[in-house]
Jmol script that loads the backbone (N, CA, C; Angstrom):
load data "model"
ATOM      1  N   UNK A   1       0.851  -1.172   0.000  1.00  0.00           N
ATOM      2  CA  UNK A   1       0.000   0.000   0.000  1.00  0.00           C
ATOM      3  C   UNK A   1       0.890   1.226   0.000  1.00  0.00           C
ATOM      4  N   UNK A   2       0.539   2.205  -0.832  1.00  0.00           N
ATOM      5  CA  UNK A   2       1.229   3.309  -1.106  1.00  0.00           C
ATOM      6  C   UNK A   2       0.502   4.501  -0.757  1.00  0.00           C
ATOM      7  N   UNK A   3       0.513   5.422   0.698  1.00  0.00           N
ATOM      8  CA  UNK A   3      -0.019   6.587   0.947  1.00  0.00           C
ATOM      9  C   UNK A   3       0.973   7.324   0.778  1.00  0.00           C
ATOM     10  N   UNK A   4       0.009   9.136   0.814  1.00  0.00           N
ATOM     11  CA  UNK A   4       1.024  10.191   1.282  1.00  0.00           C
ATOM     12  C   UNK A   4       0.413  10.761   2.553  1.00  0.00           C
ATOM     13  N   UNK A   5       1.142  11.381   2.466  1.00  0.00           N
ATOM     14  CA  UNK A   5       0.500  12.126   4.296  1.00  0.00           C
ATOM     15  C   UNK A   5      -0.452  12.596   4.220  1.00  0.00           C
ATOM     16  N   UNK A   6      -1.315  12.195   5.402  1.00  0.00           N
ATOM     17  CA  UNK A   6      -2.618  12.474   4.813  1.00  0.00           C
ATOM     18  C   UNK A   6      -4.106  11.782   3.977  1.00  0.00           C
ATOM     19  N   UNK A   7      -2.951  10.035   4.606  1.00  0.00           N
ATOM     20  CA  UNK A   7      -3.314   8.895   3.444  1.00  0.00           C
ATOM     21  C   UNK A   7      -4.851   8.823   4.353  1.00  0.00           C
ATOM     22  N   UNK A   8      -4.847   8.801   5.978  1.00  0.00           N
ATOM     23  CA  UNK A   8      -6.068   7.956   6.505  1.00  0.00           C
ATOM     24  C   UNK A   8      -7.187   9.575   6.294  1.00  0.00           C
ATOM     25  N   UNK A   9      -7.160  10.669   5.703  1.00  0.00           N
ATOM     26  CA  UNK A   9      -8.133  11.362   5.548  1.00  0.00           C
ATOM     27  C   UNK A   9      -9.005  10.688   4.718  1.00  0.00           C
ATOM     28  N   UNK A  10      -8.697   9.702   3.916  1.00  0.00           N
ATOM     29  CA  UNK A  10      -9.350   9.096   2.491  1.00  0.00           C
ATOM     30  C   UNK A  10      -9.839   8.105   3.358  1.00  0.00           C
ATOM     31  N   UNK A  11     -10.144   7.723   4.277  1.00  0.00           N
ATOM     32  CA  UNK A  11     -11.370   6.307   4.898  1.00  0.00           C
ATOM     33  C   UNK A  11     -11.454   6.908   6.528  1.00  0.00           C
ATOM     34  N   UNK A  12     -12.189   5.927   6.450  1.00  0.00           N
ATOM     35  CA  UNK A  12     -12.617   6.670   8.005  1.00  0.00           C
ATOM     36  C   UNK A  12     -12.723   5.139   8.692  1.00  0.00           C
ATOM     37  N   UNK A  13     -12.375   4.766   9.689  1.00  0.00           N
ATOM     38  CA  UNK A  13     -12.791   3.773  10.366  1.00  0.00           C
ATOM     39  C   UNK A  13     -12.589   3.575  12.064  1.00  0.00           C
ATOM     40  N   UNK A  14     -13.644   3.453  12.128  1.00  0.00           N
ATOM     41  CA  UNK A  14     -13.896   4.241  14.052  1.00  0.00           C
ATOM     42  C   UNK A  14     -13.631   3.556  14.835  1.00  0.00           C
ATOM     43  N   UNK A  15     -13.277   3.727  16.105  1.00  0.00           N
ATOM     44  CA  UNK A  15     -13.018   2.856  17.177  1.00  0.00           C
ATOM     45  C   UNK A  15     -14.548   2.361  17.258  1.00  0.00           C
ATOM     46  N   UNK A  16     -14.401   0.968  17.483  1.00  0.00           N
ATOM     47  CA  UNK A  16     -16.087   0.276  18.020  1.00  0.00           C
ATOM     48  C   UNK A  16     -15.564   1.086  20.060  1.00  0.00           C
ATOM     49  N   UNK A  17     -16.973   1.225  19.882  1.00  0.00           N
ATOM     50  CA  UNK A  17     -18.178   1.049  19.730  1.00  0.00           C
ATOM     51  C   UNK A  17     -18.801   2.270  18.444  1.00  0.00           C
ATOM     52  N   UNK A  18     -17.727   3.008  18.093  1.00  0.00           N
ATOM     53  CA  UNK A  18     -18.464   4.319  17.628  1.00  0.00           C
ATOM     54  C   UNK A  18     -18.498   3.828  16.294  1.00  0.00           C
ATOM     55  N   UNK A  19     -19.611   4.377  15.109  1.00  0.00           N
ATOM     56  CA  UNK A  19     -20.298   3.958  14.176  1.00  0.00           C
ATOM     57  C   UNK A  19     -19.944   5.331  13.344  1.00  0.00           C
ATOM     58  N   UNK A  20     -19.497   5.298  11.862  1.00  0.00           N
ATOM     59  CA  UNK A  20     -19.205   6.026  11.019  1.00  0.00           C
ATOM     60  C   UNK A  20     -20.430   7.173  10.887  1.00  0.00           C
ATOM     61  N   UNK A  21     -21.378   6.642  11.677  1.00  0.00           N
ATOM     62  CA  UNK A  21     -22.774   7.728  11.750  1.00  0.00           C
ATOM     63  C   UNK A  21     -22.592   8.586  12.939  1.00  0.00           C
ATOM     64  N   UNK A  22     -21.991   7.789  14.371  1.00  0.00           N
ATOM     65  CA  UNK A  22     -21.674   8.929  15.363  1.00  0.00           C
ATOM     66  C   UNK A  22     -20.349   9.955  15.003  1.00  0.00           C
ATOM     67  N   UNK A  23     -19.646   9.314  13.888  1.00  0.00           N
ATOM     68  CA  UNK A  23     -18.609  10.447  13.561  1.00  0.00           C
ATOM     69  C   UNK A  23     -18.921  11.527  12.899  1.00  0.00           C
ATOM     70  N   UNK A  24     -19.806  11.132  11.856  1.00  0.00           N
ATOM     71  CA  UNK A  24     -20.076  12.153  11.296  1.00  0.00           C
ATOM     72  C   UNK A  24     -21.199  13.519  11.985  1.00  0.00           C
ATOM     73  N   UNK A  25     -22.270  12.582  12.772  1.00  0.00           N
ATOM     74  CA  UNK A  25     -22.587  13.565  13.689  1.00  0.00           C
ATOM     75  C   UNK A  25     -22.179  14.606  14.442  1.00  0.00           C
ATOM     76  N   UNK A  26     -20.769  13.872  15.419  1.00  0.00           N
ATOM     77  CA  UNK A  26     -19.734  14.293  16.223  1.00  0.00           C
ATOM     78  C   UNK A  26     -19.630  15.505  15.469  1.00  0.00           C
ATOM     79  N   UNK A  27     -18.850  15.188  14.484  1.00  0.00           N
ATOM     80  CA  UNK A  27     -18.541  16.724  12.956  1.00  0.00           C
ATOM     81  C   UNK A  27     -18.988  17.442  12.734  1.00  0.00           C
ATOM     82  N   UNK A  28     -20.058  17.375  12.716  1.00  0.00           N
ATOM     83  CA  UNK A  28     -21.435  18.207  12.131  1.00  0.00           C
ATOM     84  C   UNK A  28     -21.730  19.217  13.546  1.00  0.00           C
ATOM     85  N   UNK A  29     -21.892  18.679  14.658  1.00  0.00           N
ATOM     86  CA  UNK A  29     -22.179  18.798  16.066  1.00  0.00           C
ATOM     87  C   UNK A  29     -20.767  20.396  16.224  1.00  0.00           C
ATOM     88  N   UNK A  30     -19.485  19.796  16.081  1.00  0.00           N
ATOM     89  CA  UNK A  30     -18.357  20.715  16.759  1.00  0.00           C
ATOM     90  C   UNK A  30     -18.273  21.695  15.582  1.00  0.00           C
ATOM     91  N   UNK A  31     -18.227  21.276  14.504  1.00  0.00           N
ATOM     92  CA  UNK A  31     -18.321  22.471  12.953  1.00  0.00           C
ATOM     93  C   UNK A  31     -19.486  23.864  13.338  1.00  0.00           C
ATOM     94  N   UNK A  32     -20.623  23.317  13.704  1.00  0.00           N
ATOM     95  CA  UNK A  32     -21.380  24.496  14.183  1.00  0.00           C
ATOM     96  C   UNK A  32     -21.489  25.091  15.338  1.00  0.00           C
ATOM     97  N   UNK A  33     -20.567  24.175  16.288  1.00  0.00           N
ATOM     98  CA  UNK A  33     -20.435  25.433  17.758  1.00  0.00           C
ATOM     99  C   UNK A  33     -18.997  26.029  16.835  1.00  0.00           C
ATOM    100  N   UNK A  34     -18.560  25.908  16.217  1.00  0.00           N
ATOM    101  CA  UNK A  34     -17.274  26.698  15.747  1.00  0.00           C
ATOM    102  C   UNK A  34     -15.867  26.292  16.703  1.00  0.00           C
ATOM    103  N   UNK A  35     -15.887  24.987  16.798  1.00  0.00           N
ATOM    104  CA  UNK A  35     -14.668  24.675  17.587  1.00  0.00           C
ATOM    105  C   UNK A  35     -13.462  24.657  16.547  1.00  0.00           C
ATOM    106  N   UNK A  36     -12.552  24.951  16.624  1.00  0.00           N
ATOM    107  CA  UNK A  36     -11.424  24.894  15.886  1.00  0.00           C
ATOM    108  C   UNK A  36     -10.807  23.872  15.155  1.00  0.00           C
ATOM    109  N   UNK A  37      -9.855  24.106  14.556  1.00  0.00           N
ATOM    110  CA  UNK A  37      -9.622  22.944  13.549  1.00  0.00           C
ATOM    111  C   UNK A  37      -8.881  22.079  14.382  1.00  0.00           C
ATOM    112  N   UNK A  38      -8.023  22.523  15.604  1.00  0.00           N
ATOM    113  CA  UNK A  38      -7.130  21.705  16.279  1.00  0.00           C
ATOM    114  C   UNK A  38      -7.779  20.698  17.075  1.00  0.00           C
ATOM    115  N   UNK A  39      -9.010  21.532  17.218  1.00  0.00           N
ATOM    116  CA  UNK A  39     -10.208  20.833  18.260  1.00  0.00           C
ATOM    117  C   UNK A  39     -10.468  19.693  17.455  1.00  0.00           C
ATOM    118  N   UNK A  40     -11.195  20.080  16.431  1.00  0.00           N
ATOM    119  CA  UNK A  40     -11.731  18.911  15.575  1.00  0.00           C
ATOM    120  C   UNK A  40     -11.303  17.799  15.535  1.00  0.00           C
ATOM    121  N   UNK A  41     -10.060  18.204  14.999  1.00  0.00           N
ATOM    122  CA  UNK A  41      -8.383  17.295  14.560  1.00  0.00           C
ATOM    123  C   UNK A  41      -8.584  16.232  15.646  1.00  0.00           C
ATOM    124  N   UNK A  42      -8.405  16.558  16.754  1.00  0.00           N
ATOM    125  CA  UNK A  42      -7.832  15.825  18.022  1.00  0.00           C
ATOM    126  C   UNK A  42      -9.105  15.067  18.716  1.00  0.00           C
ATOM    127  N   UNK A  43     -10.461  15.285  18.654  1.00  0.00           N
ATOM    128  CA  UNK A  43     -11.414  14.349  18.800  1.00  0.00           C
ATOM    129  C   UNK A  43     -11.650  13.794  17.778  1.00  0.00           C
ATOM    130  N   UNK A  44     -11.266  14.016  16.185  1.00  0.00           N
ATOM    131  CA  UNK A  44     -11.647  12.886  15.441  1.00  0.00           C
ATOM    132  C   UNK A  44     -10.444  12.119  15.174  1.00  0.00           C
ATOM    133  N   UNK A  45      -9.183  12.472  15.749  1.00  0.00           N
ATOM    134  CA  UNK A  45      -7.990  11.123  15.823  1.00  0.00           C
ATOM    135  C   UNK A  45      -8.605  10.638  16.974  1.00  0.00           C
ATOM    136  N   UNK A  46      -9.214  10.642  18.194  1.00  0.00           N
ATOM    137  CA  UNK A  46      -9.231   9.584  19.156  1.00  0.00           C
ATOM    138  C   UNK A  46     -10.945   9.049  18.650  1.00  0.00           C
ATOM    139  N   UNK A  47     -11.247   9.202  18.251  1.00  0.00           N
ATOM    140  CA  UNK A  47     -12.256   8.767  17.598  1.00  0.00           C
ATOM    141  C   UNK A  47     -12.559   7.334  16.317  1.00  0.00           C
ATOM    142  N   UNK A  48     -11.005   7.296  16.161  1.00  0.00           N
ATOM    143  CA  UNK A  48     -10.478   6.623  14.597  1.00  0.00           C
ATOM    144  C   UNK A  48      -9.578   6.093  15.295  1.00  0.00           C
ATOM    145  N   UNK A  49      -9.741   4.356  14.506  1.00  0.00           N
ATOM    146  CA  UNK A  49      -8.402   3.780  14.536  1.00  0.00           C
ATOM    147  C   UNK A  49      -7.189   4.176  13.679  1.00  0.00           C
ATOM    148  N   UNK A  50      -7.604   4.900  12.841  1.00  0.00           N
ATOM    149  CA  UNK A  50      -5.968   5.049  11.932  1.00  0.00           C
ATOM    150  C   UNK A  50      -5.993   6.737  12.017  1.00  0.00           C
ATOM    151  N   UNK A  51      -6.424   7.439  12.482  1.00  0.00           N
ATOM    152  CA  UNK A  51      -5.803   9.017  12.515  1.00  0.00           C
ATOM    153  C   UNK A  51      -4.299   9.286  13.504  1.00  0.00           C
ATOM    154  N   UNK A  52      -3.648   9.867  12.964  1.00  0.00           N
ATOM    155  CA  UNK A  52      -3.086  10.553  13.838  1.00  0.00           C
ATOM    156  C   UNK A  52      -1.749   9.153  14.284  1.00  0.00           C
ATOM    157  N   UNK A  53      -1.451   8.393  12.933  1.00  0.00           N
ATOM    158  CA  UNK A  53      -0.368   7.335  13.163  1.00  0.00           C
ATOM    159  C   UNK A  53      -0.968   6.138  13.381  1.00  0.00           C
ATOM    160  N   UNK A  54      -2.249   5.907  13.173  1.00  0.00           N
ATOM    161  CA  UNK A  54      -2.884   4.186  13.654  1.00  0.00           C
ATOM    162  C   UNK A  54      -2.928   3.938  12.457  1.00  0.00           C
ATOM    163  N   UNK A  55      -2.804   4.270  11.683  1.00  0.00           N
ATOM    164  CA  UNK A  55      -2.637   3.495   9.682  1.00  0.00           C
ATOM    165  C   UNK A  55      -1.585   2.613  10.157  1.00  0.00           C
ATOM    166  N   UNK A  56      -0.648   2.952  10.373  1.00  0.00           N
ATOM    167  CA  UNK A  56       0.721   2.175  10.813  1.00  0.00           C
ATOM    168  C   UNK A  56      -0.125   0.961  11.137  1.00  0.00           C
ATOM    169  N   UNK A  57      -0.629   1.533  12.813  1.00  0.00           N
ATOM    170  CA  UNK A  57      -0.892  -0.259  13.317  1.00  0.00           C
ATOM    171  C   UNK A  57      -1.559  -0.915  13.370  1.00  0.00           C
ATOM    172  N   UNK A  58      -3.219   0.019  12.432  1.00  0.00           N
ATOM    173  CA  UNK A  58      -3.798  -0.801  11.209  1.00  0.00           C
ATOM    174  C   UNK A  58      -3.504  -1.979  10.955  1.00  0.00           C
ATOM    175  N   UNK A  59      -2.238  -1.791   9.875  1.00  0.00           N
ATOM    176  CA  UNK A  59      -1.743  -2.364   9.073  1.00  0.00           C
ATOM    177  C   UNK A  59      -0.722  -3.572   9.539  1.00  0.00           C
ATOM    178  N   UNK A  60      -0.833  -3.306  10.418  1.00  0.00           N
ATOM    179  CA  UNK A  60       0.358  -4.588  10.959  1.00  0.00           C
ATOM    180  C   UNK A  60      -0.154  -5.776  10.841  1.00  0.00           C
ATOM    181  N   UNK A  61       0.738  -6.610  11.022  1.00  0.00           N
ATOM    182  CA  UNK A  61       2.163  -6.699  11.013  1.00  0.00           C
ATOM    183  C   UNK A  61       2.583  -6.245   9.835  1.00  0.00           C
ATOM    184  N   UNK A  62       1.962  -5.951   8.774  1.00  0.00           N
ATOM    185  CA  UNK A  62       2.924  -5.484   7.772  1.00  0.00           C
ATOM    186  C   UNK A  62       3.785  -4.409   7.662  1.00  0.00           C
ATOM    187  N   UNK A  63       5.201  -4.315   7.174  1.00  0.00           N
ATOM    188  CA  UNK A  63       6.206  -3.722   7.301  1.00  0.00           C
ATOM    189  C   UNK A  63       5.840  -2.401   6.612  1.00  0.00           C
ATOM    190  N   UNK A  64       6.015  -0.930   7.455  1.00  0.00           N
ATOM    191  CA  UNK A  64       5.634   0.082   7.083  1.00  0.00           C
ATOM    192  C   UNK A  64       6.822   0.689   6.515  1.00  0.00           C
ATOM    193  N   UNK A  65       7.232   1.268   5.799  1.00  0.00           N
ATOM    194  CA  UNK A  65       8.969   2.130   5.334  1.00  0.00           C
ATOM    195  C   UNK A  65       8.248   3.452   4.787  1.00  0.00           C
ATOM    196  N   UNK A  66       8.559   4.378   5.749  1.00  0.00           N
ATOM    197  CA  UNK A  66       8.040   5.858   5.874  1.00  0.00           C
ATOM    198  C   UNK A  66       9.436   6.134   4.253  1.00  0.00           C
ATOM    199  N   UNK A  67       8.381   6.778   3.343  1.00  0.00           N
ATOM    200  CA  UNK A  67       9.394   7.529   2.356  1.00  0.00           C
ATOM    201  C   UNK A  67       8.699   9.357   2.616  1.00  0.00           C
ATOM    202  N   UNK A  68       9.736   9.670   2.127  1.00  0.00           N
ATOM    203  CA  UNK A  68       9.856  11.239   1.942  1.00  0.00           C
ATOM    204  C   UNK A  68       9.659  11.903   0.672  1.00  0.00           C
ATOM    205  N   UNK A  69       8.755  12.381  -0.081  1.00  0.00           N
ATOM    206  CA  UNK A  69       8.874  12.913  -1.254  1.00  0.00           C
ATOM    207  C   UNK A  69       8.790  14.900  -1.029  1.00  0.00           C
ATOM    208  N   UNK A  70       9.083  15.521  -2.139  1.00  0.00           N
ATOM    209  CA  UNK A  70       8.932  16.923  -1.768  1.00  0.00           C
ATOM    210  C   UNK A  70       8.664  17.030  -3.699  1.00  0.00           C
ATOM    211  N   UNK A  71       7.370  17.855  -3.646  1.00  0.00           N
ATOM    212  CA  UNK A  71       6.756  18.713  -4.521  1.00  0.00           C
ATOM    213  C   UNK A  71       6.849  19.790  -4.929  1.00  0.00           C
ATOM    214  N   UNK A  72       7.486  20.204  -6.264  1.00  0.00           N
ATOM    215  CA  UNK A  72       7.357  22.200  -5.984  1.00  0.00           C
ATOM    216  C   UNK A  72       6.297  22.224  -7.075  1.00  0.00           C
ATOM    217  N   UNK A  73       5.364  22.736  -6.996  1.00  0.00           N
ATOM    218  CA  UNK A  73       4.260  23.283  -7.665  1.00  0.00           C
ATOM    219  C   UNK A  73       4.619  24.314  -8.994  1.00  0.00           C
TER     220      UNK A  73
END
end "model"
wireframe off; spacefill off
backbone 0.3
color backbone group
């Protein structure tokens, strides 16, 4: 499997007990009190098994090899 940073924004998959319907609620819920993006960020990584570095252990045992690419536009 080949991500870039930024790979687990593309699926979503929640810690059980929570249901891809309480996440999106959750979202919907903090987006309109106007909580911040850091806010957001940080209840929807503990919210998710792969945000915030759990793609890694997702994926295990399979062997992860972090590459580096750089883009100039």
């Amino acid at each position: 499997m080949f991500t870039l940073g930024g790979g687990s924004a593309l699926a979503a998959i929640p810690k059980p007990p929570v249901t891809l319907d309480d996440k999106i609620e959750v979202t919907k819920l903090m987006k309109y009190h106007g909580v911040s993006t850091l806010e957001l960020n940080t209840v929807r990584k503990n919210l998710s098994l792969i945000k915030g570095g759990g793609l890694a252990n997702f994926v295990a045992p399979a062997q992860v090899k972090p590459t580096w690419y750089s883009c100039k536009w």
